[in-house]
C-alpha positions as a Markdown table, in Angstrom:
| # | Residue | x | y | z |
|---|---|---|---|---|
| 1 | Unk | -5.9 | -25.8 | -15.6 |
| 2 | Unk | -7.8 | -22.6 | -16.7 |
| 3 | Unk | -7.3 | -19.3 | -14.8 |
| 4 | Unk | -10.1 | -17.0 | -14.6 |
| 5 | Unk | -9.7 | -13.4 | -13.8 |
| 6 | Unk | -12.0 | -12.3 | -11.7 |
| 7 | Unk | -14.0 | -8.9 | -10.5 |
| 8 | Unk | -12.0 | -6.5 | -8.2 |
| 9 | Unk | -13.8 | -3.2 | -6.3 |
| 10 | Unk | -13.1 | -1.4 | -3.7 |
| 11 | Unk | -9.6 | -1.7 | -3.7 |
| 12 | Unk | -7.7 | 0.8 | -1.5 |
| 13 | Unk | -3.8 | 0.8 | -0.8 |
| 14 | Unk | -2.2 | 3.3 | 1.5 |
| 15 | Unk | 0.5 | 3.5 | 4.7 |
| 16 | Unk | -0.5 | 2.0 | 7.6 |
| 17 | Unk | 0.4 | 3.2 | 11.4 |
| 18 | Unk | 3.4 | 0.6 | 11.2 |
| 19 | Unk | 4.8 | 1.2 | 8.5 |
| 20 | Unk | 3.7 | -1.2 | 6.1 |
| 21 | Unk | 1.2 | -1.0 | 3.4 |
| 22 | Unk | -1.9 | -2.3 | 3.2 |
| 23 | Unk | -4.5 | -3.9 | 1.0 |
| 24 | Unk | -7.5 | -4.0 | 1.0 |
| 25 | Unk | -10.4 | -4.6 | -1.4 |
| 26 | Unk | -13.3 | -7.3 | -2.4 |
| 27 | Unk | -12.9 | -10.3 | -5.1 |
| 28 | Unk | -16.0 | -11.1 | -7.2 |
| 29 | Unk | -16.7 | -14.3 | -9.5 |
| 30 | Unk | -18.1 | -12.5 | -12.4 |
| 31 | Unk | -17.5 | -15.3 | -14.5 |
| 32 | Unk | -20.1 | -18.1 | -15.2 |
| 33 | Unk | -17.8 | -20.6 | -13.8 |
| 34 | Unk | -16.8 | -22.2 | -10.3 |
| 35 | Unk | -13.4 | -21.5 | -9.4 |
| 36 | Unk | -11.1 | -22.3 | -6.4 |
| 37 | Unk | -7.9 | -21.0 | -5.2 |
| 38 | Unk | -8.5 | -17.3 | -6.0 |
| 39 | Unk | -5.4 | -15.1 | -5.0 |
| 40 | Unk | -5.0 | -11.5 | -5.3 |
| 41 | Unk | -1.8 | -10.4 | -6.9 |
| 42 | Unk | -0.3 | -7.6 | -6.2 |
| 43 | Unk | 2.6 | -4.8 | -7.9 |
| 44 | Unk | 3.6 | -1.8 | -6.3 |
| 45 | Unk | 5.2 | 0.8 | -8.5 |
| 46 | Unk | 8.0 | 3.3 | -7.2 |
| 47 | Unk | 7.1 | 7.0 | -9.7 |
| 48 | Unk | 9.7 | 5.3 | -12.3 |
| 49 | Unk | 7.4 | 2.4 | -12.9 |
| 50 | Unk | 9.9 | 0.1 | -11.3 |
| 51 | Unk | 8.4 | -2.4 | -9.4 |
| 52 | Unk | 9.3 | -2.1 | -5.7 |
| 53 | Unk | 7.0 | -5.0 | -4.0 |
| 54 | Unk | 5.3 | -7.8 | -5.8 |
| 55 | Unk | 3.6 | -10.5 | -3.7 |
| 56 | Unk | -0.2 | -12.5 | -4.2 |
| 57 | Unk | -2.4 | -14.1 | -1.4 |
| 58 | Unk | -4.5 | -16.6 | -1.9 |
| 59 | Unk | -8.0 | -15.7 | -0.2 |
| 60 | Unk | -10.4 | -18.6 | -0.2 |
| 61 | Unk | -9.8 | -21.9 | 1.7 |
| 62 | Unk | -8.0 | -24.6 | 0.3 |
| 63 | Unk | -10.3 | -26.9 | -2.0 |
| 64 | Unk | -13.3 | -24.3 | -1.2 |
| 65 | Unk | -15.2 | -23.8 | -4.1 |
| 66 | Unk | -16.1 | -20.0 | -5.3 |
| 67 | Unk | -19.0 | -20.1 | -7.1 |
| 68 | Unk | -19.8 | -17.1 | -9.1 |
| 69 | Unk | -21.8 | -14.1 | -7.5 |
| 70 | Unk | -19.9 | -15.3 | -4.8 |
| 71 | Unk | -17.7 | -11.9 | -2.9 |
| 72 | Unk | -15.0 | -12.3 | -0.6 |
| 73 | Unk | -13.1 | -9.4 | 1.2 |
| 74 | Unk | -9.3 | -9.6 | 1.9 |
| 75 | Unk | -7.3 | -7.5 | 4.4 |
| 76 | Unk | -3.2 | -7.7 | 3.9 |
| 77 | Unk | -0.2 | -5.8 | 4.7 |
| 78 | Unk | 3.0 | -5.4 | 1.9 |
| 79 | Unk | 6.3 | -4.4 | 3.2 |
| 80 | Unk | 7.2 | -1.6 | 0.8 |
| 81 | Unk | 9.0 | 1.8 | 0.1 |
| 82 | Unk | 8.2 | 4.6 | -2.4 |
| 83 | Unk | 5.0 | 3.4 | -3.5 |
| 84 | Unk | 4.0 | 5.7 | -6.0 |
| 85 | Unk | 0.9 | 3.4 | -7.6 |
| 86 | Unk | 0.3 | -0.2 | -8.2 |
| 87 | Unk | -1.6 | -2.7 | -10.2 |
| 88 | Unk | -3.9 | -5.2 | -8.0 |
| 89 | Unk | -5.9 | -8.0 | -10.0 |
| 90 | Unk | -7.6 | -11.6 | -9.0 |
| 91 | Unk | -7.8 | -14.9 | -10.5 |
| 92 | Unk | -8.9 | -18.1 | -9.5 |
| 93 | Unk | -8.6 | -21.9 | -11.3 |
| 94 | Unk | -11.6 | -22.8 | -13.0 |
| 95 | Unk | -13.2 | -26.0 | -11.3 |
| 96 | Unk | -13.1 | -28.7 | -14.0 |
């Protein structure tokens, strides 16, 4: 299968009330091709570089296509400690 990496903006990351942090930010097919099973993959960095969380979400339905132009928001929370920056990006499975 091909993976596509797709359009991020938006993206904000900070400390929420409980403690975790969250993500936030809006995925956009910029590519000429439909795609399903986008997830959002994130790394969290420590002032070191060292990687101190590293997770992905998958934020379309299961077997939902994403066609592009199509935009979909996405709202998660990270357990993590020391995050000093991180590195977010998106990429779905192109639709053969």
């Amino acid at each position: 299968s091909t993976i596509i990496n797709l359009e991020l903006k938006e993206i904000e990351v900070g400390e929420s009330p409980t403690g975790l942090i969250s993500v936030k930010g809006t995925a956009i097919n910029n590519s000429t091709f439909d795609v399903r099973d986008v997830k959002v993959l994130v790394e969290l960095c420590d002032s070191k570089n060292t990687t101190v969380s590293e997770t992905s979400r998958f934020i379309t339905p299961a077997s939902s296509t994403f066609k592009p132009g199509y935009e979909r928001d996405f709202y998660f929370f990270v357990s993590a400690n020391n995050v000093d920056h991180y590195k977010i990006t998106t990429e779905g499975e192109q639709v053969p």
